[in-house]
C-alpha positions in Angstrom: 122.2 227.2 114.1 122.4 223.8 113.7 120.4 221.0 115.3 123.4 219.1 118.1 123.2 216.1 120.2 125.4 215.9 123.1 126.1 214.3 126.7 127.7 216.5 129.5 127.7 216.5 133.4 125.5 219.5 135.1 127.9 221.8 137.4 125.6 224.3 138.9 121.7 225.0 138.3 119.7 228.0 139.3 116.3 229.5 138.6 115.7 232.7 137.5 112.2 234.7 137.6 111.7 236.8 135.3 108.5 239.3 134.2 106.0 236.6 135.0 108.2 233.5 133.8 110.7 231.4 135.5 114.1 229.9 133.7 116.2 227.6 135.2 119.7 227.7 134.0 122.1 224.7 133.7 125.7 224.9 133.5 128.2 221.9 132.7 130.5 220.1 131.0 130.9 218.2 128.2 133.8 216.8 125.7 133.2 220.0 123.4 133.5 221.9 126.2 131.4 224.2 128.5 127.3 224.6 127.9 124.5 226.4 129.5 121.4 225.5 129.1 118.2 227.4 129.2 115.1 225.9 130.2 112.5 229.0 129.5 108.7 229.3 131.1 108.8 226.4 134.0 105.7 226.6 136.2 107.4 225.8 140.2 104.4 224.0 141.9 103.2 222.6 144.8 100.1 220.8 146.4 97.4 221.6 148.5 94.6 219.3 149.8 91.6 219.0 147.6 88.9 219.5 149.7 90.6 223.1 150.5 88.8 226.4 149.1 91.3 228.9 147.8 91.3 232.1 145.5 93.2 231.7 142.8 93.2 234.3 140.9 94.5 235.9 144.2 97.5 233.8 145.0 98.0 233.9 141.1 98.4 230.5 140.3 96.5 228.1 137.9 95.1 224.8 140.1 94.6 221.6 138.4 93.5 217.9 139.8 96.5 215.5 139.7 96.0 211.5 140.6 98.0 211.8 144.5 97.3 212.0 147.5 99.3 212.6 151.0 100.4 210.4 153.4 97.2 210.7 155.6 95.4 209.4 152.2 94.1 213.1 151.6 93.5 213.9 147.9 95.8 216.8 146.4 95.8 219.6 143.4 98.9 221.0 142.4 99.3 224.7 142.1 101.0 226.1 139.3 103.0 229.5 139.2 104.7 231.4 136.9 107.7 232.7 139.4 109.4 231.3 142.8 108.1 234.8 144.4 104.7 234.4 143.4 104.8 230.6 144.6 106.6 231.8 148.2 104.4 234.3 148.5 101.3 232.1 148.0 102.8 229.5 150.2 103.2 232.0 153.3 99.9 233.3 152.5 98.1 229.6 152.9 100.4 229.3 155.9 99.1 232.2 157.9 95.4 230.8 156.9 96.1 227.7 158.3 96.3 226.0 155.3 98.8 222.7 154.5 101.1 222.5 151.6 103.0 220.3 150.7 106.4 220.3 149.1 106.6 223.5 148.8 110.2 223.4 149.8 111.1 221.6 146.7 113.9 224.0 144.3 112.5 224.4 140.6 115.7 223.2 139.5 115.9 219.8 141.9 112.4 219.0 140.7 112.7 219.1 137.3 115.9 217.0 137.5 114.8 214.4 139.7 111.5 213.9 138.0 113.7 213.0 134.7 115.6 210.7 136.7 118.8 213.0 136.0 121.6 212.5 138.4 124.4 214.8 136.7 124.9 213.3 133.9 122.6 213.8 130.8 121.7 213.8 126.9 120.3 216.9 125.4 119.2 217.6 121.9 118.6 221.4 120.5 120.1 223.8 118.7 123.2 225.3 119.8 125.1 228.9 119.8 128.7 229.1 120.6 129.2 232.0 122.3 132.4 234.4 122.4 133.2 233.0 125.7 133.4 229.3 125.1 130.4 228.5 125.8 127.8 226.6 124.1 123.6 227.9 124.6 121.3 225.8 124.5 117.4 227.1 124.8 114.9 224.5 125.9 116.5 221.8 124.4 115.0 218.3 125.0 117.3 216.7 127.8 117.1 213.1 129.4 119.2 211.5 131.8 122.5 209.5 130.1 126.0 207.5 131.4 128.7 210.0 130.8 131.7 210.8 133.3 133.1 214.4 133.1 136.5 214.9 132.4 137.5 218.8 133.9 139.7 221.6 133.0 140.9 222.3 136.9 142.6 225.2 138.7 144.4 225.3 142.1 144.2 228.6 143.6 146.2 230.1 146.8 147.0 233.2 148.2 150.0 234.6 150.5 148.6 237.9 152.7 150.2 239.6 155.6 149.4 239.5 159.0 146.9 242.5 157.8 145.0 243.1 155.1 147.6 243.3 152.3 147.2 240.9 149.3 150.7 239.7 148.3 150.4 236.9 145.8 148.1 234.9 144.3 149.1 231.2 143.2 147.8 229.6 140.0 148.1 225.9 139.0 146.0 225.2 135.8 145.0 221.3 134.6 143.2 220.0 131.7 144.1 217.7 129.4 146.8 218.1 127.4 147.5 221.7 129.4 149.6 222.4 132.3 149.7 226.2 133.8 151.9 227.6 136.6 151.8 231.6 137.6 152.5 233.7 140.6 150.7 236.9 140.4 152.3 239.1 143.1 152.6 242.9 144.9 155.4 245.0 143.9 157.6 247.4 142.2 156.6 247.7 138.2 154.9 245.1 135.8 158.3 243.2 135.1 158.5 239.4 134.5 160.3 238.1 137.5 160.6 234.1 136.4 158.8 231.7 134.3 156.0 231.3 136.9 156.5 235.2 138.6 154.9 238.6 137.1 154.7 241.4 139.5 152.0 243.9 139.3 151.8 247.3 140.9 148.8 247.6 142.6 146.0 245.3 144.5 144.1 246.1 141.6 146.2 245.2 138.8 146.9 242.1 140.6 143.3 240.8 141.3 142.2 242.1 137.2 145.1 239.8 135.9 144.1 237.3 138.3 140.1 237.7 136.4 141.7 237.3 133.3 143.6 234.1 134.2 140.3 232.9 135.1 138.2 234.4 132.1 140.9 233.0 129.2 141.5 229.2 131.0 138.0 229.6 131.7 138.2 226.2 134.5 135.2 223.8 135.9 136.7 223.1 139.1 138.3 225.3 141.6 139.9 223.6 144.4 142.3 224.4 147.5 143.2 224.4 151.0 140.2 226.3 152.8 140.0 227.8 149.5 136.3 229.3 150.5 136.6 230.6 153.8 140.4 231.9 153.7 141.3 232.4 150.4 138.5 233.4 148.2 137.0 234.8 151.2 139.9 237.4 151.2 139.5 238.1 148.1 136.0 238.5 147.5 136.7 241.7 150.9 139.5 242.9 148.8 137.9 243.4 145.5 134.8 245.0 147.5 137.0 247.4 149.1 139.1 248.5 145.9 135.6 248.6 144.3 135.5 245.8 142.2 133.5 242.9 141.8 134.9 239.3 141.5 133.5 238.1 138.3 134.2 234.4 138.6 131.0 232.7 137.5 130.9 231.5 133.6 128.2 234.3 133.0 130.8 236.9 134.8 128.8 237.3 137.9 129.9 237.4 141.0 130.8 235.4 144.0 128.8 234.6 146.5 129.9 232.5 150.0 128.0 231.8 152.6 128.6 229.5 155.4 126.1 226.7 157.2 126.8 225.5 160.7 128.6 222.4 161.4 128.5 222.1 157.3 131.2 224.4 156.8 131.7 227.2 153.7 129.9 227.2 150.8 130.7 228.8 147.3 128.4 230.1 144.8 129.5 230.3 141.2 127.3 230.2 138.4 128.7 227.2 135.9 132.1 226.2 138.1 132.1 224.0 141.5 134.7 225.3 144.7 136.0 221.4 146.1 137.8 222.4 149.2 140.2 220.2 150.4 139.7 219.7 154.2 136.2 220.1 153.4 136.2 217.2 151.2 138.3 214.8 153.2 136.5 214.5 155.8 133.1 214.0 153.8 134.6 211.3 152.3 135.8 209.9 156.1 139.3 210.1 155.4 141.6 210.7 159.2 144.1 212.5 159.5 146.1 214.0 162.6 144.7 217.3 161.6 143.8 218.7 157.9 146.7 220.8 157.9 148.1 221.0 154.4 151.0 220.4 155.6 149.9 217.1 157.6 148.3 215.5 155.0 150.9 216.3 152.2 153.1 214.6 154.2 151.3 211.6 154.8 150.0 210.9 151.4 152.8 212.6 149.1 155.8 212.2 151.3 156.7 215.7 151.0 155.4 219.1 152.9 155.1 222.4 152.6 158.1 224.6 152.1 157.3 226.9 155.3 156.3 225.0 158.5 153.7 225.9 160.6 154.6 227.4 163.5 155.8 230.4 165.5 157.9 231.4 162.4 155.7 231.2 159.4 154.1 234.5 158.9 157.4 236.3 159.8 159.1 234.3 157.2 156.2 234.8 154.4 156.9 238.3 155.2 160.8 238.2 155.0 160.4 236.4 151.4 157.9 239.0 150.4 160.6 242.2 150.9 163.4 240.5 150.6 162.9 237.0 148.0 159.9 237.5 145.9 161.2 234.4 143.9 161.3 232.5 147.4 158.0 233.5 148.5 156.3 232.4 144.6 157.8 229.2 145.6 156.2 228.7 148.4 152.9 229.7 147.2 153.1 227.9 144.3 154.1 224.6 145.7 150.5 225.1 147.8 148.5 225.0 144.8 150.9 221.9 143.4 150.7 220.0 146.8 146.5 219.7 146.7 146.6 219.3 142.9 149.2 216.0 143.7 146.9 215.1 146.6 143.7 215.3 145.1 145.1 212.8 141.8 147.1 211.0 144.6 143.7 209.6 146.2 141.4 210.4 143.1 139.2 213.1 145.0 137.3 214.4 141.6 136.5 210.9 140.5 134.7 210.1 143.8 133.3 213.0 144.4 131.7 213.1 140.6 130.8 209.3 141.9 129.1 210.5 144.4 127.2 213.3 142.2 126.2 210.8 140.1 125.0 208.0 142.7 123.0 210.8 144.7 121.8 213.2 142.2 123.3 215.6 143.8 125.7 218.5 142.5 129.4 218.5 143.7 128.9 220.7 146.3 126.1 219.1 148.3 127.2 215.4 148.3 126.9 215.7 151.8 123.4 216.5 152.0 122.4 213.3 152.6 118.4 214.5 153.2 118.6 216.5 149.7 120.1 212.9 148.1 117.4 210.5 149.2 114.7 213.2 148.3 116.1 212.9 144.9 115.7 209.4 144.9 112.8 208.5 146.6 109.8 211.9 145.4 109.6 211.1 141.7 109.2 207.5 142.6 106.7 208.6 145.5 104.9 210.4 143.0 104.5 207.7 140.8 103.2 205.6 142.9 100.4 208.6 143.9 102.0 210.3 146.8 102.8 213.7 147.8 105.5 214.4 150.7 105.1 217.3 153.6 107.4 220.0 153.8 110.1 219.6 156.2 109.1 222.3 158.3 105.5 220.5 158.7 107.0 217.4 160.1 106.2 216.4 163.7 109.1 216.5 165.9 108.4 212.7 168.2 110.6 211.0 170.2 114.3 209.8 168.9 115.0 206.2 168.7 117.4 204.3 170.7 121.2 203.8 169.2 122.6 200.6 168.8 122.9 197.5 171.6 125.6 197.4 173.7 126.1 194.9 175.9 128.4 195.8 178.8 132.4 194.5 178.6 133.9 193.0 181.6 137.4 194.3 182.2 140.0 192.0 181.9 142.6 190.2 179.5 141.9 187.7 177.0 143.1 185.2 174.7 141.8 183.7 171.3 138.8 186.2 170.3 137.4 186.2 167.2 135.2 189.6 166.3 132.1 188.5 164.1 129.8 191.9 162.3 126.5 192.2 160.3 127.5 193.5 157.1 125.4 196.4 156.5 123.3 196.2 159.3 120.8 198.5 159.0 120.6 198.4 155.1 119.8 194.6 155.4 117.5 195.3 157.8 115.4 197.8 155.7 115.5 195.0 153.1 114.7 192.4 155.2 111.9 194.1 157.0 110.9 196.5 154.3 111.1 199.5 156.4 110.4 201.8 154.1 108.1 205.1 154.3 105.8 204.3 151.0 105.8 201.0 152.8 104.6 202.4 156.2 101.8 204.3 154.6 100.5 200.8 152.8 101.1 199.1 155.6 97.4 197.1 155.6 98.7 195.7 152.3 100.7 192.7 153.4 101.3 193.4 156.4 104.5 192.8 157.9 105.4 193.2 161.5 108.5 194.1 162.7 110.5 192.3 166.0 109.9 195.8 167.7 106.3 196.2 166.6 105.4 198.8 163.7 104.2 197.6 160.5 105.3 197.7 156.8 103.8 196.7 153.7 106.0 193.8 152.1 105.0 194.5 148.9 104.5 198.0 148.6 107.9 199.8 148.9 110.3 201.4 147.2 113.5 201.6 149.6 114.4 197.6 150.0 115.1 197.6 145.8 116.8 200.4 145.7 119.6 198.8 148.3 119.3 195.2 146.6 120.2 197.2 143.2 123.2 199.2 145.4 124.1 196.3 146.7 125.0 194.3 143.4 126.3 197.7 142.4 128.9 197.6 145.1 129.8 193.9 144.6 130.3 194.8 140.8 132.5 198.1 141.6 134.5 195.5 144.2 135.1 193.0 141.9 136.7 195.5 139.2 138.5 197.6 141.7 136.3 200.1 141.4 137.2 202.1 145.2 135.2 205.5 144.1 132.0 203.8 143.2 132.1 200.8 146.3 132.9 204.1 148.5 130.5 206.4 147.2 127.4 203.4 147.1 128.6 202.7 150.5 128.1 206.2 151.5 124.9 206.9 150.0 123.4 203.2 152.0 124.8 204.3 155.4 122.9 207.7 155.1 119.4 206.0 154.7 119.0 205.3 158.4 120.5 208.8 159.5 117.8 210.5 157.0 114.9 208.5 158.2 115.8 209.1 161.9 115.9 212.8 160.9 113.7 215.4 161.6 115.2 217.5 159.0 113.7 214.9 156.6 110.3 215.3 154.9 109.9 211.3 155.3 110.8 211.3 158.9 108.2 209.4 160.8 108.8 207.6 164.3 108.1 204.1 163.3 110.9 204.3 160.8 114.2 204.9 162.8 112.2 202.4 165.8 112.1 199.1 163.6 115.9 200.1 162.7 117.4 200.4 165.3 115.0 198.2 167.4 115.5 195.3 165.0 119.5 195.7 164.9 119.0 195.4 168.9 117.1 192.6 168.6 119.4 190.6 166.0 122.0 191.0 168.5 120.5 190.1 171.1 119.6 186.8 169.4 123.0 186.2 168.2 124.6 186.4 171.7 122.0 184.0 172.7 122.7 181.8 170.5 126.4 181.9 171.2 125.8 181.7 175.0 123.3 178.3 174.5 126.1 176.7 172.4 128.6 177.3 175.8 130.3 180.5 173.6 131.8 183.8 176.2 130.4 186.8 174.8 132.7 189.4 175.9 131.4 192.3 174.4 128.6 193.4 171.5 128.4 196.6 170.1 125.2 197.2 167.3 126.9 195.3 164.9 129.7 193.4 166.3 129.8 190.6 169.1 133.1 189.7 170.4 133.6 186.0 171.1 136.4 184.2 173.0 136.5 180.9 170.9 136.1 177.8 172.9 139.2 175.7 170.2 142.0 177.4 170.2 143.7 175.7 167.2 143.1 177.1 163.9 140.9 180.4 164.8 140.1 181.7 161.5 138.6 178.1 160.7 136.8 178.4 164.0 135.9 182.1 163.4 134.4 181.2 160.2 132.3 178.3 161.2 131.1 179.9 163.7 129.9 182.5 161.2 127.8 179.4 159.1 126.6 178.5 162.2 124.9 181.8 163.1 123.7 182.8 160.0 121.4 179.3 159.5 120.1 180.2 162.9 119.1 184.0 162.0 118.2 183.0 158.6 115.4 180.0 160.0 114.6 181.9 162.6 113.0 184.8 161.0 111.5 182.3 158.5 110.0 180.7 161.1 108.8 183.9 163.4 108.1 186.1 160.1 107.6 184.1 157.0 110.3 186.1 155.0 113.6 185.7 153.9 116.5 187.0 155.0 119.0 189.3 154.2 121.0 189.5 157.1 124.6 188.3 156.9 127.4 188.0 159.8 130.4 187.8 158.8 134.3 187.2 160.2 135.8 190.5 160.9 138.8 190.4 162.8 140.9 187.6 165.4 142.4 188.9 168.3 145.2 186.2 169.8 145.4 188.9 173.0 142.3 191.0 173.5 141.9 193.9 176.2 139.2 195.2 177.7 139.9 198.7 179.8 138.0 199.4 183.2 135.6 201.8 183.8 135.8 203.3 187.5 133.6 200.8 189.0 136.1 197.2 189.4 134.9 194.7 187.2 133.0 197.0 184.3 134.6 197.4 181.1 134.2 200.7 179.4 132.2 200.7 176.1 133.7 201.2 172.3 137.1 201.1 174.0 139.6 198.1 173.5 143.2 197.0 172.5 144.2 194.0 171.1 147.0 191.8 169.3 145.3 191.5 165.7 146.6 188.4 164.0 146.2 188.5 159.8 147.3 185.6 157.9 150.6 186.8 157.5 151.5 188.6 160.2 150.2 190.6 163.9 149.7 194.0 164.9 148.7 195.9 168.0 145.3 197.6 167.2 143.7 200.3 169.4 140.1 201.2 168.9 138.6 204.2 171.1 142.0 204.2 173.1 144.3 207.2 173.7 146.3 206.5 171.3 143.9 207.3 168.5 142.5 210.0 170.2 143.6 213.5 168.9 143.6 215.6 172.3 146.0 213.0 173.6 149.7 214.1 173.5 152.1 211.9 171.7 154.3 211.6 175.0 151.2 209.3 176.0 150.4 207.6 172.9 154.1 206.6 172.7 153.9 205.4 176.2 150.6 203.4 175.8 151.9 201.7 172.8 154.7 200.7 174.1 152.9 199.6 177.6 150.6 197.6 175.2 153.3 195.6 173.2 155.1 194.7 176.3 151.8 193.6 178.5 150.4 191.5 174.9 154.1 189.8 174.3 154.7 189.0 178.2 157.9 191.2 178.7 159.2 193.3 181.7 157.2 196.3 182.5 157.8 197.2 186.0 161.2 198.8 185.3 160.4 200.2 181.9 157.8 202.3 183.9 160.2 204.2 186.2 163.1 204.8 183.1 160.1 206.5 181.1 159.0 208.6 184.0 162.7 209.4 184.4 163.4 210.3 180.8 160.4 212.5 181.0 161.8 214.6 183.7 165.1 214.5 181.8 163.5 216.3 178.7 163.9 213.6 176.7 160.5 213.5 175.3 160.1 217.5 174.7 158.8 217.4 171.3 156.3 214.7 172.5 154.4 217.2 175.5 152.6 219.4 172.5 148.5 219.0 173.3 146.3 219.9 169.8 142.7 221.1 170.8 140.3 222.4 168.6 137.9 225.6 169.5 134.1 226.2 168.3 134.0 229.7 169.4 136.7 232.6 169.6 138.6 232.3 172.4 137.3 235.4 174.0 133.8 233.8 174.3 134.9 231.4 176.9 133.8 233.3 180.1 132.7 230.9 182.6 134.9 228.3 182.3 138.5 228.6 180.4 140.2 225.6 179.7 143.7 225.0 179.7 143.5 225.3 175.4 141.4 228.4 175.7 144.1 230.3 178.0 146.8 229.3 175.3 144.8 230.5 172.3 143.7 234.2 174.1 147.7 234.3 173.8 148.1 234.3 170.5 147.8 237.7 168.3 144.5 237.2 167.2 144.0 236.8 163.3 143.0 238.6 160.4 139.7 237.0 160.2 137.7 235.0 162.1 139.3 233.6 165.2 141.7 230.8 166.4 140.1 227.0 165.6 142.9 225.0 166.9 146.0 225.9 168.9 148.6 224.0 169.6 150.1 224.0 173.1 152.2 223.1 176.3 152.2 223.0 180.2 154.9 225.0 181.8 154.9 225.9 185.2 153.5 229.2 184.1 150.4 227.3 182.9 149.3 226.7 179.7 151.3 227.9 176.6 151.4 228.2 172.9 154.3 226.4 171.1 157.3 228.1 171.2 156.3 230.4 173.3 156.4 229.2 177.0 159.8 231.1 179.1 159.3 229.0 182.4 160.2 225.0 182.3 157.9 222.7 181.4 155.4 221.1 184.1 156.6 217.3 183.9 155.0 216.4 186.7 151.3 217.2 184.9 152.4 215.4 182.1 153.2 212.2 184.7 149.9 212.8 186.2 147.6 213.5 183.6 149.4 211.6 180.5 151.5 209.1 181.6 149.5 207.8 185.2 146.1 206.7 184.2 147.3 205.2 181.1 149.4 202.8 183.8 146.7 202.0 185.9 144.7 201.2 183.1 146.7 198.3 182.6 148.2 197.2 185.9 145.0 196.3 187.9 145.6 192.9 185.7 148.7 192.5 188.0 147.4 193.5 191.2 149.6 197.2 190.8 149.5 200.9 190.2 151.6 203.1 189.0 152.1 204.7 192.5 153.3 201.0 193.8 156.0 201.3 191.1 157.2 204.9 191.0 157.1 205.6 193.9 157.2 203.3 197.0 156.4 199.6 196.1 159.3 198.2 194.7 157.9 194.6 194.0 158.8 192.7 190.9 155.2 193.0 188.8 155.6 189.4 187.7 
């Protein structure tokens, strides 16, 4: 064995007890390739308050004085096991006594990363053994954190089944560099080579081991898919169990594990490779779609779909293909596994979500744990400035604080508005005001009082630095069109508040989500005064935003960005003045509006909040925008989105709408807008649940033949005069007259109380010119 140093990005980690030791095990990547390694003996601790009288040689732990101390100032000793059972069991045992831990919740394996300051990436030294599988061991080596950025070996995985438990293909698309690798494996007569891409196998059986040798010889980091954990491995993890096998996809061989978290989605667990599901991914990254059908979002990014459609039609034709075109069918699922390879390189998924892994600390698959990234950040540094944190489950659920200011919108029309934002609001307020919880705790050392009352320390923090170093981060990753780090930075800042406010957070503590949000109220609040003393209509505000109808109406972006000068001196000397620090708040020009809508709420006069339209003028050109509207809401058939749009354009560039009005509502009843009537609604429980009160989506989905597995989480349907339908399925005429009503009608009136109308006067009996 010979003494190696190398760099490599962490995958999974896990501990392992065993006999009266504890390893934790770190797989990766690296340029040579895949390594594990072993970190041998750890001690998992925790703390317990010094004055506290325990037996130790009864809980079977080792206790030793360390220099911290808990939030309520309490001197601490760590407790030191040898396994995670002894330590749980110790903990529960102190529990039932009545006694406090504290971070006893902390994984073996997140501590000893985050007290190196390791955030993915890292440098080990030690000597290495390369194994017959590829891999490289390492046993305790001497690891610190480095800069490196992974480069994976990735495979696309999908699966065609029938309608009931029968396996018929698996679909394989194989990346690394320099490598490319297609392959159908599917059902059928003998082991003969169909194609280039197609082998048939004989059995379930045959087909699932080739599929573990695909996997075993290409040996990939990444899996990744369309609902690749809860359809397809899911499937396959219930098929190898019932044809007794096990499906051996971790590095080490050992199984698959899934679970699934509410509202957080599926989860898979494979020792040394990382599951990034598509939908899954998407949306934590706050990309929009129409849905997350593959399908969908192929066709919006890549220009090109799937080669069955959704619909009615799709599992009879998979099965047509499957008797009838096995070459056909490999087609199909083979262009599945090429579609999300092309849309994850399209939008460069991997490289922000290794981004993210390596801005949070987090691995791959918990970038969305926003509570387990600032835990990663913010404990070492606690510690090292002689604090312990409480367990989650110790915290002490107190009152939520108040969203965001919003001042009421008065209906109506407007011209020349100019929309002005804090950039990063609440970050720059946790800088500004050092809201912070080391800073809460120290809060008699330089006291600083908030606008809304608690008190922070202004010197002793560590959260207001960590956002100034983001910041200049972001600014850097801007400026060299960096999109994956600026996104991922950006991510990680906006989660501060939400973890703070959070109850599910070990540093949750009222005072800290109260001088957030109360200051971001109070900034507003200031800045419309200020607007309203210099003779300025404030026509809406909204947290972050105020919405100003400019008082010149020549050269608005000039206006618009004086104006912005303007307020931030006054914010800037102001909380000089009434605070003696400086300022980090900035306002900035967001948007001009040269026609600006404001909807009405059912009382005359009131303008409905977070909902507007308006006739967005860039540099270069104008655009209708919609924000909160119909149109950009999902449950909203197209028939009305169309018809708002179009309602919008007309009212924004003065043309005729009277008329228009009655030809739509004629076309509709003609059928000229069919394919426009089809409502999307998404379920959170199977349909069959619904017992008190079905809705018109519900009815449609207990139609359907119920799936495979789980139950129906979107359905897609019409009204006929039989009620509500699936697609394709209704054999009575549509109900136009509900889609007049309920799509078409209040999307009207929205508008045409500007003009003294309603859609009744102009369908049906008032025959007045509108204008």
């Amino acid at each position: 064995m010979v003494l190696e140093q190398r760099k490599g990005f962490i995958l999974t980690a896990e501990h392992r007890d065993r006999q009266n030791t504890q390893d934790l095990i770190f797989y990766g990547s690296s340029d040579e390739g895949p390594f594990q390694i072993k970190i041998t003996d750890n001690k998992p601790l925790f703390f317990i308050e010094r004055e506290v009288d325990i037996d130790v040689h009864r809980l079977n732990c080792e206790r030793k004085a360390v220099p911290l101390r808990s939030s309520t100032l309490q001197a601490v000793d760590a407790l030191y096991f040898t396994t995670q059972k002894s330590l749980l069991e110790a903990r529960d045992s102190l529990q039932t006594q009545g006694i406090r831990t504290y971070e006893a919740d902390v994984r073996p394996c997140q501590r000893f990363l985050m007290e190196r300051f390791i955030n993915g990436s890292l440098e080990w030294q030690g000597e290495g053994t390369l194994g017959a599988d590829g891999v490289s061991y390492f046993v305790d080596a001497k690891i610190k954190k480095a800069d490196y950025f992974p480069k994976f070996s990735i495979l696309s995985l999908d699966i065609e089944t029938s309608m009931g438990n029968d396996l018929y293909s698996i679909g394989l698309h194989f990346k690394k560099a320099g490598e490319e690798v297609k392959k159908v494996f599917m059902l059928g007569k003998g082991r003969e080579t169909r194609s280039d891409i197609l082998e048939i196998y004989p059995s379930e059986k045959a087909l699932l081991q080739e599929f573990l040798e695909f996997v075993r010889i290409h040996d990939p980091d990444l899996f990744i898919g369309w609902h690749v954990i809860g359809f397809d491995l899911a499937f396959l993890e219930r098929k190898a169990m019932s044809l007794g096998m096990t499906l051996s996809l971790g590095r080490d061989g050992s199984r698959l594990r899934i679970s699934e978290r509410p509202g957080a989605g599926y989860f898979a667990h494979l020792a040394g490779r990382i599951v990034v599901d598509g939908p899954q991914t998407l949306r934590g990254a706050f990309y929009k779609f129409e849905n997350f059908k593959l399908d969908t979002v192929a066709q919006e990014l890549l220009g090109i779909g799937k080669d069955i459609s959704s619909g009615a039609g799709k599992v009879a034709e998979i099965q047509r293909r499957f008797h009838e075109d096995k070459d056909a069918l490999a087609k199909y699922n083979l262009l599945d596994c090429t579609l999300v390879h092309d849309i994850y390189e399209k939008i460069d998924l991997i490289h922000l979500v290794v981004t993210r892994s390596i801005i949070s600390g987090l691995s791959m698959d918990r970038i969305g744990v926003s509570t387990g990234a600032f835990d990663h950040y913010y404990l070492p540094r606690f510690h090292r400035k002689g604090f312990v944190a409480s367990n989650i489950v110790d915290i002490q659920r107190e009152s939520h604080a108040s969203g965001g200011h919003v001042i009421a919108p008065t209906a109506g029309l407007y011209q020349h508005v100019v929309v002005l934002d804090f950039k990063s609001l609440y970050p720059s307020i946790i800088r500004t005001f050092k809201i912070d919880p080391l800073a809460r705790i120290n809060k008699h050392i330089a006291p600083l009082q908030t606008p809304v009352g608690p008190v922070f320390s202004q010197t002793e923090h560590l959260l207001p630095d960590f956002i100034s170093s983001l910041l200049e981060q972001r600014a850097t990753a801007q400026e060299n069109s960096n999109s994956a780090l600026a996104q991922a930075i950006k991510i990680l800042m906006n989660s501060f508040y939400g973890v703070m406010g959070s109850t599910g957070s070990r540093f949750y503590h009222a005072d800290l989500p109260t001088a957030i949000t109360g200051t971001g109220q109070w900034l507003l609040k200031q800045t419309i005064q200020y607007l309203q003393s210099n003779e300025y209509e404030v026509l809406y505000g909204d947290t972050d935003s105020v919405f100003v109808q400019l008082k010149d109406k020549s050269a608005p972006f000039v206006q618009g960005e004086k104006l912005v000068v303007k307020i931030n001196h006054y914010l800037k000397q102001l909380i000089k003045t009434q605070f003696k620090i400086d300022s980090h708040l900035e306002i900035q020009f967001e948007k001009y509006y040269r026609k600006f809508f404001l909807p009405p709420a059912r009382h005359e006069g009131v303008g409905v909040k977070k909902k507007y339209a308006g006739l967005k003028v860039t540099r270069n050109a104008e655009e209708l925008e919609f924000i909160g509207m119909e149109v950009v809401r999902s449950d909203w058939t197209k028939l009305a989105k169309e018809f708002q749009k179009e309602l919008f354009r007309r009212a924004f560039y003065d043309e005729e709408i009277e008329s228009w009005i009655k030809n739509f509502v004629d076309d509709v009843k003609a059928q000229k807008y069919d394919d426009q009537l089809i409502y999307k609604k998404r379920l959170t429980k199977p349909p069959e649940d619904y017992t008190k009160n079905i809705p018109p989506h519900v009815k449609a989905a207990l139609l359907l033949e119920k799936p495979k597995f789980g139950y129906t989480k979107e359905v897609s349907y019409v009204i006929s005069k039989a009620g509500p339908v699936p697609v394709g399925m209704q054999q009575t005429e549509l109900d136009y007259q509900h889609y007049i009503d309920k799509q078409i009608r209040p999307l009207a009136d929205n508008i045409l109380f500007l003009y003294g109308k309603t859609f009744d006067n102009i369908v049906i009996g008032d025959q007045l010119s509108l204008f």
